[in-house]
C-alpha positions in Angstrom: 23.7 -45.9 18.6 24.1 -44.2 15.1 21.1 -42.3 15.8 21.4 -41.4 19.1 25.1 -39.7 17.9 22.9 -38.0 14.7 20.5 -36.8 17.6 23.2 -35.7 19.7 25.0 -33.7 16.7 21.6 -32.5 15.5 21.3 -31.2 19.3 24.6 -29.7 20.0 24.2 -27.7 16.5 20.9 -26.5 17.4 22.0 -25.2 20.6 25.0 -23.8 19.1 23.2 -22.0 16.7 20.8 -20.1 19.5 23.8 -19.9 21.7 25.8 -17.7 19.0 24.4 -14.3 18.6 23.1 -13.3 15.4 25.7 -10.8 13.2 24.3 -8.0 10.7 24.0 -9.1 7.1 25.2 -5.9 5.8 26.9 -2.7 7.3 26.6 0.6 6.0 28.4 3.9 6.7 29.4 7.4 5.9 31.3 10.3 6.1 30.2 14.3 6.7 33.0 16.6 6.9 33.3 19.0 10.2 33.9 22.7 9.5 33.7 26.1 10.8 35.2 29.8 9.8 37.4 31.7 12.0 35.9 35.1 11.8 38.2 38.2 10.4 39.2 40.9 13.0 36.4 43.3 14.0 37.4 46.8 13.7 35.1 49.9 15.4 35.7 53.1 13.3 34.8 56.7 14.2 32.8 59.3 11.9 31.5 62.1 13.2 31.7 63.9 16.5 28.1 64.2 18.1 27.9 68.0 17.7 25.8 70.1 19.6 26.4 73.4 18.3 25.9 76.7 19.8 24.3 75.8 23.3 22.2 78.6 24.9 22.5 79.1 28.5 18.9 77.8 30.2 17.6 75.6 26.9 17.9 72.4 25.9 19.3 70.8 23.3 18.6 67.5 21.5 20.5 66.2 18.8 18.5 62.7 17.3 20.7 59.9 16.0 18.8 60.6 12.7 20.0 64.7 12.4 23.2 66.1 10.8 24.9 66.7 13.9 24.7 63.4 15.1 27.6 61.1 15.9 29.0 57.9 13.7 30.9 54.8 14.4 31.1 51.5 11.7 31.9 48.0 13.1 33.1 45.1 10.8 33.5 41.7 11.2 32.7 38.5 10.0 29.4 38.9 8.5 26.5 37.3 10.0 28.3 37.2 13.7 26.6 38.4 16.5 28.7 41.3 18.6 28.0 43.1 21.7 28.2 46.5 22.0 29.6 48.2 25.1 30.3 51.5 26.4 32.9 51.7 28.8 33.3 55.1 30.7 29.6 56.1 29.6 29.9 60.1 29.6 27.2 62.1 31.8 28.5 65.3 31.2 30.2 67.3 28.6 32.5 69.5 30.3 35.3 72.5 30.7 37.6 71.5 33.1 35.6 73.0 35.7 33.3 70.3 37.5 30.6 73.3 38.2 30.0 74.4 35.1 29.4 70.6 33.5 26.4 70.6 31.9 24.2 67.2 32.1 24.1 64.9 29.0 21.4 62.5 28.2 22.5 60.0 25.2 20.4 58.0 22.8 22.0 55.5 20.1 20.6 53.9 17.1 21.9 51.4 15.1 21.5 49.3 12.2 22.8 46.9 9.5 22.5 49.4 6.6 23.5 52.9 6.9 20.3 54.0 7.4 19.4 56.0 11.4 15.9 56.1 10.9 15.0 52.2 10.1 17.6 51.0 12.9 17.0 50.0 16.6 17.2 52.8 19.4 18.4 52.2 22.7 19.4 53.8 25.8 23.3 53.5 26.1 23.0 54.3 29.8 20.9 51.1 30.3 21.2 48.3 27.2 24.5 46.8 25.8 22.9 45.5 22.8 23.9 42.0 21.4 23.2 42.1 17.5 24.0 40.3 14.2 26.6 42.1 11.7 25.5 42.4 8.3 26.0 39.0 6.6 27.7 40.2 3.3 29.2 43.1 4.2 30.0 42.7 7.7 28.8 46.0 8.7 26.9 47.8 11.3 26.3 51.5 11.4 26.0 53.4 15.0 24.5 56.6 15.3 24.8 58.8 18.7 22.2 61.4 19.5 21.9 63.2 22.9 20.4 66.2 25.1 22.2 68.9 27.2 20.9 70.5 29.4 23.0 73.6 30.3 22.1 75.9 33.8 20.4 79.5 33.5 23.8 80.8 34.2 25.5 78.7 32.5 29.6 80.0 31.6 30.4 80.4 28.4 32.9 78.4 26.1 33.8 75.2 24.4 33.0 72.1 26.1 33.3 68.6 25.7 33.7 64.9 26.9 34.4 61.4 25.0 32.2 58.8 24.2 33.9 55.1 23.5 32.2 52.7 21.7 33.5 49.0 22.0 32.3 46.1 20.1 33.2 42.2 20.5 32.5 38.9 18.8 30.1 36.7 21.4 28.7 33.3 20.4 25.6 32.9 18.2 
């Protein structure tokens, strides 16, 4: 009887034993911490007008992102964030005040992380709204405008003009 009770208590603890699930002998853990930067306002300042000069009736005239005459803009931000560049209102014209005499304006755009129009990227602002990275220190990027006109034989004399708006915003990376 004394063994068959051993047996039994040998029996029971055995099946306890695979019964019971088996626990780690150690844990382990760790900690990273979670951060990120709120990026700074982003600012879009004008330079220079695109200037085309004296226009002569019948020819026309280029101005390349690259010459004097050419127009300016800076954007800043958070350096190293990507921003799209839009241009709302896209002018097709420069103009004075009377629809017939507008002459027809073709615009080209460079722009670049250093302020520097002939290493920088050209586009057509008529058919790309570029998505680009801002300079990582500085937070810079340098826009240049460049165009052609191409004024009529008989084209009236006088000052004319149109605006060009340049808008920039923060999108993801």
């Amino acid at each position: 009887m004394k063994r068959s009770v051993i047996s039994l208590a040998f029996g029971l603890a055995v099946a306890a034993m695979l019964a019971a699930p088996a626990s780690a002998q150690t844990t382990a853990s760790d900690n990273i911490q979670v951060t990120g930067t709120v990026a700074g306002a982003l600012t879009v300042t004008g330079g220079n007008d695109l200037q085309f000069g004296i226009i002569i009736p019948g020819l026309a005239r280029t101005i390349q992102p690259t010459d004097p005459g050419a127009g300016t803009f800076v954007v800043n931000g958070e350096g190293g964030a990507s921003v799209q560049l839009t241009f709302p209102a896209l002018p097709t014209f420069i103009g004075n005040g009377t629809p017939a005499d507008n002459i027809p304006l073709a615009l080209s755009l460079v722009y670049n992380t250093v302020n520097d129009a002939t290493t920088g990227t050209t586009i057509n602002p008529s058919v790309t709204t570029p998505t680009t990275a801002l300079e990582a220190v500085s937070g810079d990027l340098f826009i240049f405008l460049g165009g052609t006109v191409t004024p009529a034989g008989a084209q009236a004399a006088g000052a004319y003009t149109n605006t060009f708006t340049l808008q920039a915003a923060y999108v993801n990376n």
